[in-house]
C-alpha positions, 0 to 999 in steps of 0.5 A, a space after each residue: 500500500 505504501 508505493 500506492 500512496 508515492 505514486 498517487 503522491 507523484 501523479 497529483 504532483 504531475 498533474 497539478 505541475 502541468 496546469 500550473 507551469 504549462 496549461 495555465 502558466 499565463 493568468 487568464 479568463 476561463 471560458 465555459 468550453 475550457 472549463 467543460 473540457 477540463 471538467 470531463 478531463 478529471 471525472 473521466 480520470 476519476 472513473 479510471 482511477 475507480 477501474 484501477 481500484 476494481 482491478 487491484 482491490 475488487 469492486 466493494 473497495 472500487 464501490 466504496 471510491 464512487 460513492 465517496 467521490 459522488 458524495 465529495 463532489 455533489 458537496 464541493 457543487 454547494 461550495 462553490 456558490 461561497 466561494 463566487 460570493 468571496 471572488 465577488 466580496 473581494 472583486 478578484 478580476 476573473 484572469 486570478 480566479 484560476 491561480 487563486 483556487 490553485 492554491 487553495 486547492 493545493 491548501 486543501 489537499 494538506 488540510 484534508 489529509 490532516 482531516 481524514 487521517 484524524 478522523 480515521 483514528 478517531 473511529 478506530 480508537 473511539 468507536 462511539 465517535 460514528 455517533 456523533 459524526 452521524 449526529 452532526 451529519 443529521 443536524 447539518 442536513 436538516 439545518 441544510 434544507 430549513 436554511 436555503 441561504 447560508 451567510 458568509 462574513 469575511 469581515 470576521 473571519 479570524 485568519 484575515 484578521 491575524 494576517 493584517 494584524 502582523 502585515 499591512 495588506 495593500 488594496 490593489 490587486 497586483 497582477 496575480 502576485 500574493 505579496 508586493 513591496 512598497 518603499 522597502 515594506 512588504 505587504 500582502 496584496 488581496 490575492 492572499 486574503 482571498 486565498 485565505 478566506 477560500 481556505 478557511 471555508 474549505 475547512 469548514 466544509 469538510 467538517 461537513 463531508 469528511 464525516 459522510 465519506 467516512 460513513 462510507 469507507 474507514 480505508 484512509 486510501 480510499 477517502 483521501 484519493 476521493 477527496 482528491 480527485 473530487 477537490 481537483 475537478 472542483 477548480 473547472 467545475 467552478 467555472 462550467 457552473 458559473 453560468 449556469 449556476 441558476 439551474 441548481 436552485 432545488 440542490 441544496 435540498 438533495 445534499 441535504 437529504 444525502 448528508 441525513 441519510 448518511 448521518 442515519 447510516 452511520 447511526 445504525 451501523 451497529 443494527 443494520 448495516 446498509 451496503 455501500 452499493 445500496 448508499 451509491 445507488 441512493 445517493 446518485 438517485 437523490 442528486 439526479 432528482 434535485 437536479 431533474 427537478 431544478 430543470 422542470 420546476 425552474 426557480 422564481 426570479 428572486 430564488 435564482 441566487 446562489 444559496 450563500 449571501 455575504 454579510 458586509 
């Protein structure tokens, strides 16, 4: 398992070396066609990585990587309309949009490893520790469905604050550069207080779905490579999203029937156990019916907004 781990290690590396340094070595605007080519490029490559698993694992730990990434990925959809609200709080110009969620992609990827693998001690050590990730997941997604809007105040989140307590933040953007220096003092540009601002809510986030995938699976390999690839193709998907984010209004509600079916799972694990292609079945069909439903019953005019307001 252990080469496993370097050669995935080796692959994300390579691949996001590729976007970066070569693809999108030049800031640029996304475009819908780039974004959905780029948004099929890592699905199909999280479907190969599935039939890999299948090949070398077998299909219980194969079925155990979709459904996490299925669950992984329809959450990040959720994030993504937070995280158009930070760019549109800030007025990040749409070229740095790109570089930005690079880098707090990149955070993530460390972040989320620290989550998983915690998590995963935590059950193993503690076993009643299901119960109150299942608790949670319930209360999360019942707070979910009640709650069409959920409020987000950069003003007040603490790391902004430390970060212009020990440095002065300049209020232009340069080019795409985190830090610039005026008359021999160096100050953070609004690129890095984006940048943390989008790190800060992912880490929020997962609060929320590292317990779900772990409802799923307690393989430390399988959760975190759905993560990642889920966290990988949430970059393109926010810009193939980004005009069409208004179909979406009813998803909310899907995620949240997902998060509390999985939070009931867990609860039950010790009475009944739910098989993980019975999960997989259950939450494809919930995401395809909120979706469906956003399509034939389009939102009114004053629900067509992403499901986040920012507080000033």
């Amino acid at each position: 398992m252990t080469l496993w781990w370097i050669l995935f290690a080796i692959f994300i590396i390579a691949m996001l070396a590729l976007d970066l340094g070569i693809i999108n070595r030049k800031a640029h605007v996304i475009k819908m066609k780039e974004a959905l080519l780029w948004t099929s490029f890592w699905v199909m490559l999280a479907i190969a990585f599935g039939a890999g698993v299948y090949y070398f694992y077998g299909h219980i730990k194969a079925i155990e990587f979709f459904t996490a990434y299925l669950i992984e990925y329809s959450l990040s959809i959720d994030n993504l309309f937070v995280f158009m609200l930070i760019f549109r709080y800030f007025g990040v110009p749409h070229a740095y949009e790109h570089k930005t969620l690079f880098w707090g992609i990149l955070l993530a990827l460390i972040t989320r490893a620290i989550f998983i693998f915690a998590g995963v001690a935590l059950i193993n050590t503690f076993s009643w520790v299901m119960y109150i990730f299942g608790a949670f997941l319930i209360y999360t997604g019942v707070k979910m469905a009640l709650n069409k809007q959920t409020e987000v105040h950069p003003d007040k989140n603490i790391a902004l604050k430390l970060l212009r307590y020990f440095m002065p933040v300049s209020k232009q953007f340069s080019s795409s550069n985190f830090f610039i220096v005026k008359r021999g003092v160096r100050f953070a540009t609004p690129m890095l207080v984006v940048l943390l601002a989008l790190e800060t809510t992912d880490i929020l986030f997962a609060v929320d779905s590292i317990p779900a995938v772990l409802a799923i699976s307690k393989d430390p390999f399988i959760i975190y490579t759905s993560n990642v690839f889920a966290i990988l193709g949430l970059r393109s998907l926010f810009f193939a999203i980004y005009g069409l984010m208004k179909l979406f209004h009813l998803l909310h509600y899907g995620l949240a029937a997902i998060l509390t079916f999985v939070g009931v799972k867990m609860l039950i694990e010790d009475f009944f156990h739910v098989p993980v292609t019975a999960s997989l079945v259950v939450i494809a069909a919930i995401l395809a019916v909120s979706i469906v439903s956003s399509i034939i019953w389009p939102g009114k005019e004053d629900d067509e907004v992403p499901p986040a307001t920012l507080k000033e």
